[in-house]
C-alpha positions as CSV (number, residue, x, y, z in Angstrom):
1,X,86.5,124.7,107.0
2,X,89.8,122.4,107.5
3,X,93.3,123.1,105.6
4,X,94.0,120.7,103.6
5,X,97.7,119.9,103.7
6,X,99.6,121.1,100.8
7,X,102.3,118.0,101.7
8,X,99.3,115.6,101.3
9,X,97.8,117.2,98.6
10,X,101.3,116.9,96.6
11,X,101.9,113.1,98.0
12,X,98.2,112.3,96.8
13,X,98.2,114.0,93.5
14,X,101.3,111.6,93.1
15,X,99.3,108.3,93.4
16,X,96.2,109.5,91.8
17,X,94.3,106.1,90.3
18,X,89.4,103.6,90.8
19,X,86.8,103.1,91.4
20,X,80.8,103.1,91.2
21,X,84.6,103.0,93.9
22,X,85.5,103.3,91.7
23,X,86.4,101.9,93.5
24,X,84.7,103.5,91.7
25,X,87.1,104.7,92.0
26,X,85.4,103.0,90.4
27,X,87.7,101.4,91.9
28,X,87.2,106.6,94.6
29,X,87.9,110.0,93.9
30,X,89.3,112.9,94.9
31,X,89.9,113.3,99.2
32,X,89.1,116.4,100.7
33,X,87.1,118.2,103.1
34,X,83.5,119.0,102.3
35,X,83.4,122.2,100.3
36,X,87.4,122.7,99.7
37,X,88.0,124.6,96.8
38,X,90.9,121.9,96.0
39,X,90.7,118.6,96.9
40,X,93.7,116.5,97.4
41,X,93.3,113.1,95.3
42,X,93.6,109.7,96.2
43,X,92.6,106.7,94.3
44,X,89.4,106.6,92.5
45,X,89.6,102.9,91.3
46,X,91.3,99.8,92.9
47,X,95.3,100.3,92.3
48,X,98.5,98.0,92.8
49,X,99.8,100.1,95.7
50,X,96.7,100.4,97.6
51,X,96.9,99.0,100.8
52,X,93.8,97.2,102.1
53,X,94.5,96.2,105.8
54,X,95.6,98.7,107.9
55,X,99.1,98.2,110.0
56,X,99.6,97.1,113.4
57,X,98.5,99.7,115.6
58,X,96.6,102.0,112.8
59,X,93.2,103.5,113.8
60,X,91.4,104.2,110.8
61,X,89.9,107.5,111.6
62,X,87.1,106.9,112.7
63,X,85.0,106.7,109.3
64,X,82.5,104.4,108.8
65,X,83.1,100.6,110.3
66,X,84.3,97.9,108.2
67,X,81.6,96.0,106.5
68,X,79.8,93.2,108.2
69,X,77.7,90.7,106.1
70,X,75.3,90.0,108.4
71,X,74.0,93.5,108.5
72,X,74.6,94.6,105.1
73,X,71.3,95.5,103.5
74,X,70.5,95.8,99.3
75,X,69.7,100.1,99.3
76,X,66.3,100.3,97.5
77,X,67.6,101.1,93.6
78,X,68.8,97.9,93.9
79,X,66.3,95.9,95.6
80,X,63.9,97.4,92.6
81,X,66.5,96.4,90.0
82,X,67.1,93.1,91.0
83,X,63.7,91.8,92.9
84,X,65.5,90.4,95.9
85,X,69.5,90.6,95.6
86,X,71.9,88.7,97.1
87,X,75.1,89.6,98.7
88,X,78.1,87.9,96.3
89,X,81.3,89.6,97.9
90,X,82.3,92.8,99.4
91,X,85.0,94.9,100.1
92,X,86.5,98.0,101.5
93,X,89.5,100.1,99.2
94,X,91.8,102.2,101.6
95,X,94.6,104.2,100.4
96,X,97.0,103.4,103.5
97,X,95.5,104.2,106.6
98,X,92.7,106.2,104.8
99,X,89.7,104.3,103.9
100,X,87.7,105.6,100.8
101,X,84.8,103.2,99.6
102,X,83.1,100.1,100.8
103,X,82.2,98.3,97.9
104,X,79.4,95.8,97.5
105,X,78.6,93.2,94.9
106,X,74.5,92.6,94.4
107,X,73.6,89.8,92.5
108,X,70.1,88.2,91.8
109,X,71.3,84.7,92.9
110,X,75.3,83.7,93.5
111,X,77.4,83.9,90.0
112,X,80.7,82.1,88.8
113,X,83.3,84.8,88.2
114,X,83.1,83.8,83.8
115,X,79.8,84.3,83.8
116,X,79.2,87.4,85.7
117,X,78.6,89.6,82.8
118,X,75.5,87.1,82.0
119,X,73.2,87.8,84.7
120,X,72.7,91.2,85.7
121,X,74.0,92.7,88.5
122,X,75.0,95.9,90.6
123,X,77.8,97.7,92.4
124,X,77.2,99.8,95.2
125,X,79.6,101.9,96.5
126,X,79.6,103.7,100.1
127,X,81.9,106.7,100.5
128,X,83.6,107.3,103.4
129,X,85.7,110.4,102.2
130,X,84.6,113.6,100.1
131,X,85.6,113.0,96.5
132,X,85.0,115.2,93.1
133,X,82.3,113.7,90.7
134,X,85.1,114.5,87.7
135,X,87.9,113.3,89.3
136,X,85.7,110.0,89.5
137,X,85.1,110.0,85.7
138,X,88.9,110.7,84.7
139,X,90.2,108.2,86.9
140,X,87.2,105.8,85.9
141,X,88.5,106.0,82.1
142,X,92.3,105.8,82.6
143,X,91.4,102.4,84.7
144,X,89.2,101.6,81.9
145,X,91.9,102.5,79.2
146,X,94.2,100.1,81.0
147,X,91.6,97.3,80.2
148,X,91.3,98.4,76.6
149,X,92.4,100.6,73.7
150,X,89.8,103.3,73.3
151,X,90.1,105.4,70.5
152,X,89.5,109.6,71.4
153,X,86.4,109.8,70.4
154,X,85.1,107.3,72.3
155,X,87.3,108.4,75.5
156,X,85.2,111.8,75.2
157,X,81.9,110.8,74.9
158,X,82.1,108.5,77.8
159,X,84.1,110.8,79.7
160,X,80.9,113.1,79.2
161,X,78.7,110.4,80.0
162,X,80.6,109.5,83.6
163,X,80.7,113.1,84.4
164,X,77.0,113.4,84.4
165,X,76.4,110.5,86.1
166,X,78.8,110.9,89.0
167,X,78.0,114.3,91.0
168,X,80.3,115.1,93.6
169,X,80.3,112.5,96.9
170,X,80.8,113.3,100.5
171,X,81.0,110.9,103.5
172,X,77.9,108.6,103.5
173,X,77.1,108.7,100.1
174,X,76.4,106.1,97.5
175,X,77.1,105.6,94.0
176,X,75.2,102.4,92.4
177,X,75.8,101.0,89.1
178,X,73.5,98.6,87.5
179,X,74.7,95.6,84.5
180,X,71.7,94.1,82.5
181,X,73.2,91.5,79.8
182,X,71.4,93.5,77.1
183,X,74.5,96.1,77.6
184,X,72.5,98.6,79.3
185,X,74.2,100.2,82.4
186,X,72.2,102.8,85.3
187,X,73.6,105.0,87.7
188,X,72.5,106.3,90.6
189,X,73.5,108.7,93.4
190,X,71.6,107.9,97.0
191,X,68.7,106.2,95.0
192,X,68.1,108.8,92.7
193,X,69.1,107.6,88.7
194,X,71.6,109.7,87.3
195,X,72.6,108.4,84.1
196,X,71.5,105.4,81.7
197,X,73.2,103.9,78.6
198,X,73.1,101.0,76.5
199,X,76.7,100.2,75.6
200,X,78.0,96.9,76.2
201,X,81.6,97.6,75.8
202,X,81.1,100.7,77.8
203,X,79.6,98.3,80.8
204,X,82.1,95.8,80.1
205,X,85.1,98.1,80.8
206,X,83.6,100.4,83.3
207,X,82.1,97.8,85.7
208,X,85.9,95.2,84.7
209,X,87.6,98.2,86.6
210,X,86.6,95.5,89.5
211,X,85.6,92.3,88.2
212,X,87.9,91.8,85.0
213,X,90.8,89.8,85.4
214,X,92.9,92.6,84.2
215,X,92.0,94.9,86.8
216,X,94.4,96.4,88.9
217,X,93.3,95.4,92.4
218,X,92.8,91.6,92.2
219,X,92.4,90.8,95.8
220,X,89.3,93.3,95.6
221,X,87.8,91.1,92.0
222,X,88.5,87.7,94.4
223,X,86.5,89.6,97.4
224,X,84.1,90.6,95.4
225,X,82.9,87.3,93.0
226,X,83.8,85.6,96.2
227,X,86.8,83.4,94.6
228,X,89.0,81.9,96.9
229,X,91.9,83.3,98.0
């Protein structure tokens, strides 16, 4: 077991965001070493300050290698969900010179960014850091609080929801969420379904934590729906 610095822990806890990774966070979750009792966090969903290229001269740990689209393959939850998915954007979210997620955008065929919500879709997200499953949820809310007012009943019962649909993550892992237009979201954790709802405003906010127009980390949205820069 690594120490965890307590000077990174305190500069992390400082910027804590999103996120699916979420970055999912959404936009991410908490970084750490595998089986720390106390993870330092970094952003779990996209955020203002996050830095997505790394600086001249940066090496970026050696995680896992920036996404190529050529290569890229639909995991199997989603090739069952969506018959034979296509590739509409992709991203990776860093937090400086620490990557976090790559995120993925499957779609059934290519989508205009108004009418995403309209066809169903799914958002994969690769972990390249070891993040708490709770940490995910809480950060997944406040990002989806920034989208909309949610009164505090609603906050805790999809706060419940989130945390038993997103388990802990370590490097290599992958958290898929899946949009049908009917409202009903699906989660899974390395092919394996977690969690299911039917709650369009739920799906709406949770999965706009990357493709709303609101949502902190536009660059990622335009990556992702493939808009133009």
């Amino acid at each position: 077991m690594r120490h965890v610095s307590p000077v990174l822990k305190r500069c992390a806890q400082k910027v804590v965001l999103l996120t699916l990774g979420v970055v999912l966070a959404s936009p991410g979750g908490a970084l750490a070493q595998t089986q720390v009792p106390e993870r330092g966090v970094v952003p779990v969903a996209p955020g203002a300050n996050a830095a997505d290229q790394l600086g001249p001269g940066q090496v970026d740990a050696g995680l896992v290698s920036p996404p190529v689209a050529g290569a890229v393959q639909a995991p199997p939850e989603v090739v069952a969900a969506l018959g034979q998915p296509v590739l509409q954007g992709q991203k990776r979210f860093r937090w400086f010179a620490f990557s976090v997620y790559d995120i993925r955008l499957w779609v059934t065929a290519p989508v205009s960014a108004p009418n995403v919500f309209n066809e169903s879709f799914a958002l994969e997200l690769e972990y390249a850091r070891s993040l708490y499953g709770k940490a995910i949820a809480e950060r997944s809310l406040d990002e989806m609080q920034a989208l909309a007012s949610i009164d505090q009943t609603q906050q805790a019962q999809w706060l419940a929801f989130m945390e038993k649909a997103f388990p802990d993550v370590n490097q290599g892992d992958r958290l898929t969420g899946l949009w049908r237009p009917d409202g009903t979201v699906t989660f899974w954790f390395n092919g394996k379904q977690t969690a299911s709802i039917r709650d369009a405003r739920f799906g709406e906010l949770f999965f706009g934590i990357w493709l709303a127009p609101g949502t902190s980390e536009p660059a990622m949205r335009s990556a992702l729906l493939g808009l133009n820069p």
